[in-house]
C-alpha positions as CSV (number, residue, x, y, z in Angstrom):
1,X,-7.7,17.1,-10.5
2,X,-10.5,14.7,-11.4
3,X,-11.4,14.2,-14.7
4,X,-14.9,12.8,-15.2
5,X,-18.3,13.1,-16.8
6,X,-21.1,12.3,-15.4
7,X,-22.4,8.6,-16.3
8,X,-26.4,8.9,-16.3
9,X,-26.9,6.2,-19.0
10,X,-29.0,4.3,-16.7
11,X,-31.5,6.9,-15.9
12,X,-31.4,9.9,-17.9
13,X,-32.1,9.8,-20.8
14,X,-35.7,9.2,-22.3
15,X,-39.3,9.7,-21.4
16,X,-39.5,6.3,-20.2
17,X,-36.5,3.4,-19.6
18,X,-38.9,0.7,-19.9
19,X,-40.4,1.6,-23.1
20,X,-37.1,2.3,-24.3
21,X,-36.1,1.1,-27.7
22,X,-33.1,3.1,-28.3
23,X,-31.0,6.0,-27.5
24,X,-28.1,7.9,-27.6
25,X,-26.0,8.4,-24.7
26,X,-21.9,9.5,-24.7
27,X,-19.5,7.3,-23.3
28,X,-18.2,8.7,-19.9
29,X,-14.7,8.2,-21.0
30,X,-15.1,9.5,-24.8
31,X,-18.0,12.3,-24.4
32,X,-17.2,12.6,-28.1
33,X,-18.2,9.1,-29.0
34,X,-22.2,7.7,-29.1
35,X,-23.2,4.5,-28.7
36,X,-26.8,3.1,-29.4
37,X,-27.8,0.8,-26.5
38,X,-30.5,-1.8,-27.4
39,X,-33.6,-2.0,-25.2
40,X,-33.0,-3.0,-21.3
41,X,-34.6,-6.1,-21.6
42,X,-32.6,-7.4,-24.1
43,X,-29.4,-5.7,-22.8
44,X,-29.3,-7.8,-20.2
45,X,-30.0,-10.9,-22.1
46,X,-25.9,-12.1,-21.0
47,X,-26.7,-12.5,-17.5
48,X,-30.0,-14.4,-16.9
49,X,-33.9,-14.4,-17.3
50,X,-34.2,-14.5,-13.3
51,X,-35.3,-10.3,-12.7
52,X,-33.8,-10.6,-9.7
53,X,-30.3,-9.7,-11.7
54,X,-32.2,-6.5,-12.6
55,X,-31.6,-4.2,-15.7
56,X,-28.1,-4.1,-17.0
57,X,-26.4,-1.7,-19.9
58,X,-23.3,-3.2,-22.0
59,X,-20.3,-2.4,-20.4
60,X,-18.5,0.7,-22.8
61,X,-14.9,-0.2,-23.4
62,X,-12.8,0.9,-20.6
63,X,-14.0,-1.0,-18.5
64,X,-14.6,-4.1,-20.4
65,X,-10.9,-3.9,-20.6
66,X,-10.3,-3.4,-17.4
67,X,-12.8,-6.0,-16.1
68,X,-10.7,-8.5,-18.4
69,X,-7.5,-7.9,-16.8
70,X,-8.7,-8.2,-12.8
71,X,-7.9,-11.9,-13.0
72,X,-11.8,-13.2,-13.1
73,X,-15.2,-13.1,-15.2
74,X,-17.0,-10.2,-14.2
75,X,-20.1,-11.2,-15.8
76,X,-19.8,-14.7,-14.6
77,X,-19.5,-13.7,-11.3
78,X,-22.3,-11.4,-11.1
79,X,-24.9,-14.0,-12.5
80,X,-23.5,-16.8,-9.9
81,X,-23.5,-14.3,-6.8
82,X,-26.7,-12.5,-7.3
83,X,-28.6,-16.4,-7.9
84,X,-27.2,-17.2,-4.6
85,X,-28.6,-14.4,-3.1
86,X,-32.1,-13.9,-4.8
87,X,-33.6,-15.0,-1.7
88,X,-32.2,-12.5,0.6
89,X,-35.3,-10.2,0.4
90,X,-37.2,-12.5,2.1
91,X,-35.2,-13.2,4.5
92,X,-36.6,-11.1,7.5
93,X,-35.2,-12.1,10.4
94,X,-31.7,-13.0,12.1
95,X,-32.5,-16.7,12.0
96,X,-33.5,-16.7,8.0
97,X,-31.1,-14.2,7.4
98,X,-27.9,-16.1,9.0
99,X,-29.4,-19.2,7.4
100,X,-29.1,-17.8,4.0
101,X,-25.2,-16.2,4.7
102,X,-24.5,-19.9,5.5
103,X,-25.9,-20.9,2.1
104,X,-23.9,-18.2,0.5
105,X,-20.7,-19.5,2.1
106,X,-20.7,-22.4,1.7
107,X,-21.6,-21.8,-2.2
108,X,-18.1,-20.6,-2.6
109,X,-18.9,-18.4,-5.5
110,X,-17.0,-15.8,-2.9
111,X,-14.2,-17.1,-1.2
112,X,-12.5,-15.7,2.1
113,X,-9.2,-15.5,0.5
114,X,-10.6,-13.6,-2.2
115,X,-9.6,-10.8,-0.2
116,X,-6.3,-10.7,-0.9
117,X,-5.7,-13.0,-4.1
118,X,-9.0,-11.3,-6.0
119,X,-9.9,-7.9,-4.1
120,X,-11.5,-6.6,-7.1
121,X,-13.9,-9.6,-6.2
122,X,-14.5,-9.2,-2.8
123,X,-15.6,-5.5,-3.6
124,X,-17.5,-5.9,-6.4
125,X,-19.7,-8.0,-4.6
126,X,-20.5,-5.5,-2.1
127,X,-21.5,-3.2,-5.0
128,X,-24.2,-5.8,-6.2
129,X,-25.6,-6.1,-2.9
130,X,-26.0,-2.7,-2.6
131,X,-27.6,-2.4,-6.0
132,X,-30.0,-5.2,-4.3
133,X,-31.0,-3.4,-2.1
134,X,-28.7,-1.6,1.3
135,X,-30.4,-3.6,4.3
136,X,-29.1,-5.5,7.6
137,X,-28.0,-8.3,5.1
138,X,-25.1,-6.0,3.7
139,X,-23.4,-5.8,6.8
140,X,-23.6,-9.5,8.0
141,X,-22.1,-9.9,4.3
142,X,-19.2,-7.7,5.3
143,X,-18.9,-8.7,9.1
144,X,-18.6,-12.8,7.6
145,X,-15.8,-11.8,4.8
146,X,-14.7,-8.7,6.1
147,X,-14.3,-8.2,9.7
148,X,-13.9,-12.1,10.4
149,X,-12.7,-14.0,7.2
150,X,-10.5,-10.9,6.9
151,X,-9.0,-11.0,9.9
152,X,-7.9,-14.4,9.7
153,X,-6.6,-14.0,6.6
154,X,-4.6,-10.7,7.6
155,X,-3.7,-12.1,10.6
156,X,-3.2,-15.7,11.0
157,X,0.0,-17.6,11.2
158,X,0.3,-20.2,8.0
159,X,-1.0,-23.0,10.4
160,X,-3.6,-21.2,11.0
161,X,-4.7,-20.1,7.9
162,X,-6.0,-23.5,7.1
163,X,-8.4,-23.3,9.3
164,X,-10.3,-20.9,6.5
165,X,-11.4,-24.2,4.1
166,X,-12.9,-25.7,6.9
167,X,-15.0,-22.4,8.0
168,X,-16.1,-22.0,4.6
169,X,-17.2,-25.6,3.6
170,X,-19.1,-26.3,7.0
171,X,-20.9,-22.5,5.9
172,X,-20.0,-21.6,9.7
173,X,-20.4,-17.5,10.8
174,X,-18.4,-15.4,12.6
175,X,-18.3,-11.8,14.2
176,X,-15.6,-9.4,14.7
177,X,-15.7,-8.4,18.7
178,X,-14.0,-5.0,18.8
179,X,-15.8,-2.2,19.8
180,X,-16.7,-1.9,23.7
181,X,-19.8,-0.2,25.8
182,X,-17.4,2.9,26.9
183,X,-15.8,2.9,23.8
184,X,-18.0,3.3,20.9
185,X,-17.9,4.5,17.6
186,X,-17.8,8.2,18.7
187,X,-14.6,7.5,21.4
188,X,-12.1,6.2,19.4
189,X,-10.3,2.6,20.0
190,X,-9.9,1.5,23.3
191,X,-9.7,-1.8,24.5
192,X,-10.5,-3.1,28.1
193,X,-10.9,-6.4,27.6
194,X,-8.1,-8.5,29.2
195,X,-6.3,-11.6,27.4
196,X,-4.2,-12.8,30.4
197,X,-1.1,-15.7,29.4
198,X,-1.5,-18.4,32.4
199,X,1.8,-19.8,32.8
200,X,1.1,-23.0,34.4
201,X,-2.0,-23.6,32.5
202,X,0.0,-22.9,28.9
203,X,-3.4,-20.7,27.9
204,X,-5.2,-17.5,27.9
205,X,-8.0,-16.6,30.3
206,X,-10.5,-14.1,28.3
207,X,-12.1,-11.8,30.7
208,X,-14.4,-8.7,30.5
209,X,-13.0,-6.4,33.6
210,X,-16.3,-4.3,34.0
211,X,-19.6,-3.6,32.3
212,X,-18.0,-1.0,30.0
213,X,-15.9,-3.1,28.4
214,X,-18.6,-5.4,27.2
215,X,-18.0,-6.1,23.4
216,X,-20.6,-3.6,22.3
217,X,-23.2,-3.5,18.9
218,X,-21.4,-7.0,17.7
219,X,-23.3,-7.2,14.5
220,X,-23.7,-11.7,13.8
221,X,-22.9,-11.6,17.3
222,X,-26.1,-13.8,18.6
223,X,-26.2,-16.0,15.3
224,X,-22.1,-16.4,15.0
225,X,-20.7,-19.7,16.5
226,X,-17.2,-18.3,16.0
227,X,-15.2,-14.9,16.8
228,X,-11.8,-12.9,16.0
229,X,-12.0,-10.9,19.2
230,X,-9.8,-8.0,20.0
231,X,-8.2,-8.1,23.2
232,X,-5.7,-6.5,25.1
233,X,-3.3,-9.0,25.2
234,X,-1.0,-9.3,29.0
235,X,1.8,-11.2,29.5
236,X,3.5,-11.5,33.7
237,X,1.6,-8.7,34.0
238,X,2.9,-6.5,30.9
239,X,0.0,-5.5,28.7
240,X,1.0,-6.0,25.3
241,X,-1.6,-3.7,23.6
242,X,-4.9,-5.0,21.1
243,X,-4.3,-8.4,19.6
244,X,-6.2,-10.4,17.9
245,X,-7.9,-14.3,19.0
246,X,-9.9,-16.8,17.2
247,X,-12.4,-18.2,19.6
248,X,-15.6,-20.6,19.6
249,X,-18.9,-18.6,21.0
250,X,-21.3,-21.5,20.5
251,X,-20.5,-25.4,20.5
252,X,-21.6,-27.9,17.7
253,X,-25.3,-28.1,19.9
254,X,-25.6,-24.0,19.3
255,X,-25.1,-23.6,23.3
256,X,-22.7,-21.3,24.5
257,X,-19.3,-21.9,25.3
258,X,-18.6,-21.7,29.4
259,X,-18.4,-18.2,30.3
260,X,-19.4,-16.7,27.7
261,X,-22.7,-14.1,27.7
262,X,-24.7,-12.6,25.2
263,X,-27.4,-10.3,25.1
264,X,-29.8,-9.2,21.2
265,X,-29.5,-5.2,21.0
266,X,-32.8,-5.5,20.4
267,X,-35.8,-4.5,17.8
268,X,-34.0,-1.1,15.7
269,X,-35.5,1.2,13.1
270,X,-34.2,-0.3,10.6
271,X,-32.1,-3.9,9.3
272,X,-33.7,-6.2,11.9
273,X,-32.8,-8.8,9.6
274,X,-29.3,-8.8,11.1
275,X,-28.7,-9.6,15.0
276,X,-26.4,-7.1,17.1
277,X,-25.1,-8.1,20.3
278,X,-23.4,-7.5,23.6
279,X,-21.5,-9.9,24.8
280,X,-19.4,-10.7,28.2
281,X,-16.4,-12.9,28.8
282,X,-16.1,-14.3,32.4
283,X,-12.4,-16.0,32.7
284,X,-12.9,-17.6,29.2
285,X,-10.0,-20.3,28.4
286,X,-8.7,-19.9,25.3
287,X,-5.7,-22.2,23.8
288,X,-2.2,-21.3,23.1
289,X,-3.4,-21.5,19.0
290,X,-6.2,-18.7,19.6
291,X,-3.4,-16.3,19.1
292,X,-3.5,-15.0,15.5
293,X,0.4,-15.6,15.9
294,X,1.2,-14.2,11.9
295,X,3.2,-10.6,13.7
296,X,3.4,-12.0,17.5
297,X,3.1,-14.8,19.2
298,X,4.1,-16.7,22.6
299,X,7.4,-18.8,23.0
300,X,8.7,-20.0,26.3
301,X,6.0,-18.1,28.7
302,X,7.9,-14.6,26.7
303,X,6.1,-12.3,24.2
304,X,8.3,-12.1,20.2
305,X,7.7,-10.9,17.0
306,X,7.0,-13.0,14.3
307,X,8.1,-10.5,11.5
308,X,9.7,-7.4,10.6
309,X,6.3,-6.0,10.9
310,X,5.3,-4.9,14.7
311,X,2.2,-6.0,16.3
312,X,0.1,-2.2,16.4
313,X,-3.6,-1.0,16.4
314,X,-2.6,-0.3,12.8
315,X,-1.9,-3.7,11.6
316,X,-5.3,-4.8,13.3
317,X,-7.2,-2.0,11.5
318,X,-6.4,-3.2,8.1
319,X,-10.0,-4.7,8.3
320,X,-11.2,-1.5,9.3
321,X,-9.4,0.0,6.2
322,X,-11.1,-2.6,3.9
323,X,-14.7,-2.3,5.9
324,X,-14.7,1.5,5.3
325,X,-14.0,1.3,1.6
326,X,-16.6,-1.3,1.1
327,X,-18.9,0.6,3.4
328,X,-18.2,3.9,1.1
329,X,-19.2,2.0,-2.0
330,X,-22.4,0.7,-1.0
331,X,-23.6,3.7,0.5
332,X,-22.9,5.4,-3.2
333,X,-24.2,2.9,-5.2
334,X,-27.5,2.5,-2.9
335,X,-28.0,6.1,-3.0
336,X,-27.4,6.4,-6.9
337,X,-30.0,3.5,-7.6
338,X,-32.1,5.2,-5.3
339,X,-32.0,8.4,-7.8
340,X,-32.3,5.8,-10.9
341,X,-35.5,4.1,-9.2
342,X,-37.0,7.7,-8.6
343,X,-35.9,8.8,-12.5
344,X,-38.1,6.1,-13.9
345,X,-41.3,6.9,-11.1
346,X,-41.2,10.9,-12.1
347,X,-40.7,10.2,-15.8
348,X,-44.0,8.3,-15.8
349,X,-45.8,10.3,-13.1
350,X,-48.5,12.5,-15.2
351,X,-48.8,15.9,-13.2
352,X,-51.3,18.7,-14.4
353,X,-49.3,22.0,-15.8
354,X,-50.1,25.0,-17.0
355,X,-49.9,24.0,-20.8
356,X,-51.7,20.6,-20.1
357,X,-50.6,17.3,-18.7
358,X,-46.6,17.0,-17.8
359,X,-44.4,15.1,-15.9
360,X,-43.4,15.0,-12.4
361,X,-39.9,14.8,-13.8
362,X,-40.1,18.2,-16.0
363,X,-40.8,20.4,-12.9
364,X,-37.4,22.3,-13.3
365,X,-36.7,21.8,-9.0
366,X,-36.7,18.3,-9.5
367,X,-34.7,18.1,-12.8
368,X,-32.2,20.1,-10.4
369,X,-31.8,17.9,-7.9
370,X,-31.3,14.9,-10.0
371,X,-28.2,16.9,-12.2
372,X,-26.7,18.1,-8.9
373,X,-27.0,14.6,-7.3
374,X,-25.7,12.7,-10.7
375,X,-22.8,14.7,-11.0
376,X,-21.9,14.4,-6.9
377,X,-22.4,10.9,-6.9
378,X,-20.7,10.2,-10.0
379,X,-18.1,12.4,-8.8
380,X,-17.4,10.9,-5.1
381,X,-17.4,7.5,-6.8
382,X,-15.0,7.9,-9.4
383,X,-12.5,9.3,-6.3
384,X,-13.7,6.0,-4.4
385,X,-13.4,4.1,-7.1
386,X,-9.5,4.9,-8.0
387,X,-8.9,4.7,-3.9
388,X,-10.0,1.2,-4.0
389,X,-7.6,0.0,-6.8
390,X,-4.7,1.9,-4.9
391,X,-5.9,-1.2,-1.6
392,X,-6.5,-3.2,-4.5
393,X,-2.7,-3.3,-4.6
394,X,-1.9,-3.5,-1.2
395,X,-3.8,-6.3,-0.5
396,X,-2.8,-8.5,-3.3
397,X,1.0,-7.4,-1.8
398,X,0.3,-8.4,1.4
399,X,1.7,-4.5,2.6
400,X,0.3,-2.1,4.8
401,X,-1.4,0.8,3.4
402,X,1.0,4.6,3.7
403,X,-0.4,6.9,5.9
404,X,-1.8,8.9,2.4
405,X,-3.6,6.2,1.6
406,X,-5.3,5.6,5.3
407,X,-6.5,9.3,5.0
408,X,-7.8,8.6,1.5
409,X,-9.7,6.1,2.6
410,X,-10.8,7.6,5.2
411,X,-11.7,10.7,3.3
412,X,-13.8,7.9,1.1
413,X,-15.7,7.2,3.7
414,X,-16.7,10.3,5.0
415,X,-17.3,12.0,1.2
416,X,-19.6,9.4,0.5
417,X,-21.7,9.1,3.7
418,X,-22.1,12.3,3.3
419,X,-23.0,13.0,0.2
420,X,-24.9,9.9,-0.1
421,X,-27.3,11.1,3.0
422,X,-27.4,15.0,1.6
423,X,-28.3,14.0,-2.5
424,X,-31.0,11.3,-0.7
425,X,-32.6,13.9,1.5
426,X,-32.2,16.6,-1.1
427,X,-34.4,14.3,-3.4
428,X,-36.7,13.0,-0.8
429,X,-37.9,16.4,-0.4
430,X,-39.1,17.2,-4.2
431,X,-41.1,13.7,-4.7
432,X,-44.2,13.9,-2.4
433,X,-45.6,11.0,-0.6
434,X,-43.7,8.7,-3.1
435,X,-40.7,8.7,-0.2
436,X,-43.4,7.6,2.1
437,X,-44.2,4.7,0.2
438,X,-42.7,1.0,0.5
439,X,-40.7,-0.3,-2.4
440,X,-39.4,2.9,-3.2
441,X,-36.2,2.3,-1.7
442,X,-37.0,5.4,0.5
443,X,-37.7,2.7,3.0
444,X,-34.0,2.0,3.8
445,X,-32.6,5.6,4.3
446,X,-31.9,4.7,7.8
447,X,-29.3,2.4,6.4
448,X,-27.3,5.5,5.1
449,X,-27.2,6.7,9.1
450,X,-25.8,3.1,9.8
451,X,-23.2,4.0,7.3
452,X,-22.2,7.0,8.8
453,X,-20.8,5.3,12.1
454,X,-19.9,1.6,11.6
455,X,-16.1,1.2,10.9
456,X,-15.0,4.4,12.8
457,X,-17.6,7.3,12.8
458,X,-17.2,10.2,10.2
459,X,-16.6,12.3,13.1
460,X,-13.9,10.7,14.3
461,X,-12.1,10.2,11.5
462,X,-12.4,13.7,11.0
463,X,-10.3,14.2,14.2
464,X,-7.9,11.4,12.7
465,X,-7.4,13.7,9.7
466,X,-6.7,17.0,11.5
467,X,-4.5,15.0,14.1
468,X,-2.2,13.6,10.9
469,X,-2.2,17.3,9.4
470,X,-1.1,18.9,12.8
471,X,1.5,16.6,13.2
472,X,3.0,17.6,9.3
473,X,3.2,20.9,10.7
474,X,4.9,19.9,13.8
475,X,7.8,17.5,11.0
476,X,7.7,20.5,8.8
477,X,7.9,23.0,11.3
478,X,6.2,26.3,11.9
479,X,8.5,28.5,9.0
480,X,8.2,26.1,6.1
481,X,4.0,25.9,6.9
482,X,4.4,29.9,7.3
483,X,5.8,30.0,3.9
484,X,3.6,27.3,2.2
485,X,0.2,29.5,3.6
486,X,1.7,32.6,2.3
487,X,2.2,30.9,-1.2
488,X,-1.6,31.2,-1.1
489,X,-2.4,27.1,0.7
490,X,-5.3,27.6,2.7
491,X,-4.9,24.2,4.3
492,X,-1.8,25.5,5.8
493,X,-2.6,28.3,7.3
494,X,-5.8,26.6,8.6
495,X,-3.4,24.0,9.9
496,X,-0.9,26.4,11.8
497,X,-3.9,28.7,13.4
498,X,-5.3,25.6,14.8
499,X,-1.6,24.4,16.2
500,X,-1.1,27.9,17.5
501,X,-4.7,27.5,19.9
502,X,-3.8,24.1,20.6
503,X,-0.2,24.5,22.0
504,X,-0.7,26.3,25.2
505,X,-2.5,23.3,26.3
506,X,0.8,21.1,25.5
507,X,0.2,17.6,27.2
508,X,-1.9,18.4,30.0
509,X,-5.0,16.4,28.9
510,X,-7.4,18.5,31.4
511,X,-6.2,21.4,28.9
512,X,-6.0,19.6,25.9
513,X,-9.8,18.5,26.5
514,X,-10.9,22.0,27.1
515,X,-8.5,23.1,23.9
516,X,-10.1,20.7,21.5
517,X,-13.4,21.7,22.6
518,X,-13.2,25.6,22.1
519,X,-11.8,25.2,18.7
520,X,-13.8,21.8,17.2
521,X,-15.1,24.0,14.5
522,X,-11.5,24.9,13.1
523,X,-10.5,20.8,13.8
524,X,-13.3,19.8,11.5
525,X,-13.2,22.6,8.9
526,X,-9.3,21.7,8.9
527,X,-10.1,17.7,8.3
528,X,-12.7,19.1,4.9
529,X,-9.8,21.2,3.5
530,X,-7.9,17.8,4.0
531,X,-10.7,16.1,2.2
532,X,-10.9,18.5,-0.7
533,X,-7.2,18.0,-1.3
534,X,-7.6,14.3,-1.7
535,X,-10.4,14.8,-3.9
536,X,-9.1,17.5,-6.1
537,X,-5.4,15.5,-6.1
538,X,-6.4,12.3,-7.4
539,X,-7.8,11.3,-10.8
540,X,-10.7,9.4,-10.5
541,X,-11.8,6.2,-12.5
542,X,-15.6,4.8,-12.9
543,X,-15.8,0.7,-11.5
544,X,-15.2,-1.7,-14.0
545,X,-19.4,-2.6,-14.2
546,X,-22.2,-0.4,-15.2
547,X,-24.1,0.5,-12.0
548,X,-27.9,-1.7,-12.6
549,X,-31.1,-0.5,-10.4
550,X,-32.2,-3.9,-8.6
551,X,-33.8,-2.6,-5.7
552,X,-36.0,-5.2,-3.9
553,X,-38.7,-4.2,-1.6
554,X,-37.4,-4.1,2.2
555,X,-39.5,-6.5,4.8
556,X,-42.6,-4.9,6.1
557,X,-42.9,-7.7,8.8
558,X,-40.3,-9.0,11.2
559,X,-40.2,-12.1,13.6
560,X,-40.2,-10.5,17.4
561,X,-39.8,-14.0,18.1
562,X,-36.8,-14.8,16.0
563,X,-34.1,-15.7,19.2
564,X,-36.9,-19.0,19.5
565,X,-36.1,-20.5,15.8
566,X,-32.2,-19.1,15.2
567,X,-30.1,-21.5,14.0
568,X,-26.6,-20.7,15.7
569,X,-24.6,-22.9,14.0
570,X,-24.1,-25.8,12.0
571,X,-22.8,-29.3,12.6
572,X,-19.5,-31.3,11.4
573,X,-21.9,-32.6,9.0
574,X,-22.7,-28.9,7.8
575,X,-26.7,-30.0,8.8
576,X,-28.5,-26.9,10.5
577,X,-29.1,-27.2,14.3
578,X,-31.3,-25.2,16.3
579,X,-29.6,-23.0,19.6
């Protein structure tokens, strides 16, 4: 079960955390132990006078220990990473906004391999983003290192790899061209896009067969000169499933590569700092090397494996894996600095009560909302957090993630979307016109709905969940799940009524359409019992840093003219060039 108290240190726990001189608070880990924290200012005297690193509290000693054994100085690396992206606020449009990724890559205070030789890293700096502030920046952060870097360095032969040092010190972008127009978010993966091997040519032609398989919602996709595009890879005619291909989009000049199209998504309600696009590939050559050959490759005109390990929508979706936990944790962490920012507003907000003047903050609804959404939060983090070490492993191994852990992960993403969106609402509701106002952080709620579907929507993997549980009843059979519901688990039972109105349809997909559609309530209460197993099952553990309220006021004005000034790439010198 998980084992936590609530860590409110930040935000609870005096009239005012500005005029703070002192106070009491217990240790999360020790509730018996106290520890007097100095005042905010000065606790945060280690990482820098620039306000831009916010207000920090010492770290209690778990997790100083534990930040001392993940093989890099935490401290140290949240000074350098949040200097190199103080400007970030500012940055308003795609062209200022890819400009100042660029910067940020070419810093090296991240590095793509990070990933997998210091994942801690590569996580922890997706928390401080979202402590920043959760805007169209946060994803191009995780489309550059996630989706892209990531899939080069999951992917990529050993010869290939190399190419990563040379990426990073010319500060180039990439994308990550997956998802398609007919297959979005809410259909699952499908690829249409063809990768055809031409034999006499000794390369691949690239080709988009119809509209709907456009490469859909690309997010860096108009301000990226490079791509790992997913691809359905066909060999004399055999299709060979998804693989993945590096590929140029733009040359050295910013101009696009022949047949390639792109089109912006246009203006959204929210994060128009960051460019989406759709994109079309019209018999596109691509060289033997664009093959990310580390599981499969091409020898003698013939299809082989390159290890032990198959080629499979699974191995591909590793990136997906590492999107979704990142994705969870921002989403968490925004929505928990939301609550801190709101604490300090209310406890200095004077309201007239019946005893004379009070505070917005001691009317007993809003005092609610803020224990219920402290102890949820705090909760669904600490199961986050102890699913992300679990990766942690894996991708300092180099294996692929059990099925458990996918569906953990998946149950990470989904717990915290949702709570995230519900304790935000919940709150919105009790603090007036305050969430109406800019710099509130009220202003980037939308960004919680963006959450919700990138990296595989909640609803789907919902499905995913009840699919994986039906198919345990179908390995166990239908007496051992009898005899586990009767033992009192409600999952089971839940589990074998929903095989029982599924079977009649057997593989007749007319049937099985009309099946799932009749029953969708029992599939998705199915996938929360799932859920609350994983939940109540593992132990959770808080992140090695104290979560610190930076939020920075989103942009109030956006360039509609931004496509005019982008800067689409960069030279071999590394100097910016206009598209």
């Amino acid at each position: 079960m998980l084992s936590y108290l609530p860590r409110r240190a930040l935000a609870r726990s005096a009239p005012s955390l500005r005029t703070l001189t002192s106070v009491s608070i217990a240790r999360p880990i020790d509730a018996a132990e106290n520890v007097k924290f100095e005042t905010l200012s000065s606790s945060c005297q280690h990482l820098s006078s620039n306000p831009f690193l916010g207000r920090s509290l010492p770290m209690n000693g778990s997790r100083r220990l534990f930040a001392s054994c993940s093989g890099f100085d935490h401290e140290k690396f949240t000074q350098d990473f949040l200097a190199e992206v103080q400007d970030v606020p500012v940055c308003t449009d795609p062209a200022t906004s890819s400009q100042a990724l660029r910067s940020l890559v070419k810093s090296k205070v991240l590095k793509f391999t990070d990933m997998s030789e210091n994942p801690e890293k590569f996580f922890l700096a997706h928390r401080l983003l979202s402590t920043v502030g959760l805007g169209g920046f946060g994803i191009r952060f995780t489309v550059q290192f996630n989706l892209f870097a990531g899939s080069l360095v999951g992917l990529a032969g050993e010869e290939q790899l190399k190419m990563l040092d040379d990426i990073q010190e010319k500060g180039q972008l990439g994308c990550f061209l997956l998802t398609e127009m007919q297959a979005g978010v809410l259909s699952g993966l499908i690829v249409e896009t063809t990768c055809e091997w031409d034999e006499a040519s000794q390369e691949f032609v690239l080709h988009t067969p119809s509209d709907k398989a456009a490469k859909n919602w690309i997010s860096q996709g108009y301000t990226a000169e490079l791509g790992v595009v997913i691809a359905d890879l066909r060999i004399k005619g055999k299709s060979h499933g998804p693989h993945a291909f590096h590929m140029r989009l733009r040359d050295d000049d910013g101009n696009l590569m022949p047949g390639i199209r792109i089109d912006d998504m246009g203006t959204k309600t929210v994060a128009n700092d960051l460019d989406n696009a759709r994109v079309w590939f019209d018999q596109v050559k691509l060289p033997k090397d664009a093959l990310l050959n580390k599981f499969a490759d091409i020898e003698n005109d013939e299809y082989v494996q390159t290890t032990d390990e198959r080629m499979r929508i699974e191995v591909i979706g590793q990136r997906l894996l590492t999107g979704r936990m990142a994705i969870a944790e921002a989403a968490l962490l925004s929505c928990r600095v939301l609550h801190m920012r709101t604490e300090e507003y209310a406890r200095q907000k004077v309201c007239n009560g019946l005893n004379g003047e009070t505070s917005l903050y001691s009317m007993p609804q809003l005092k609610n909302v803020f224990d219920e959404s402290y102890a949820e939060l705090d909760r669904t983090i600490e199961f986050v957090s102890a699913c992300e070490q679990r990766l942690n492993k894996c991708l300092s191994s180099g294996t692929i993630p059990d099925a458990d852990l996918v569906d953990a992960i998946s149950v990470c993403k989904i717990k915290a979307i949702e709570v995230s969106i519900a304790r935000a609402h919940a709150l919105r509701l009790e603090v007036g016109s305050y969430a109406l106002m800019h710099k509130t952080g009220f202003e980037l709620m939308d960004m919680l709905l963006c959450c919700k579907f990138a990296e595989g929507d909640s609803r789907i993997l919902q499905m995913k969940l009840s699919r994986d549980r039906l198919k345990k009843v179908k390995k166990d059979g239908p007496f051992s799940t009898l005899l586990r519901a009767l033992t009192g688990d409600f999952e089971a039972m839940a589990a074998l009524n929903l095989a029982r109105k599924l079977a009649p349809a057997g593989r007749d997909l007319a049937k099985m359409e009309s099946a799932f559609n009749e029953n969708w309530k029992d599939i998705y209460s199915l996938a929360e019992m799932v859920q609350d197993r994983h939940m109540n099952d593992q132990e959770g553990t808080p992140f090695a840093e104290d979560i610190v309220q930076r939020l920075m006021p989103a942009a109030v004005e956006y360039d509609l003219d931004w496509k005019d000034k982008v800067v689409a790439t960069t030279s071999e010198k590394g100097e910016a060039v206009s598209a």
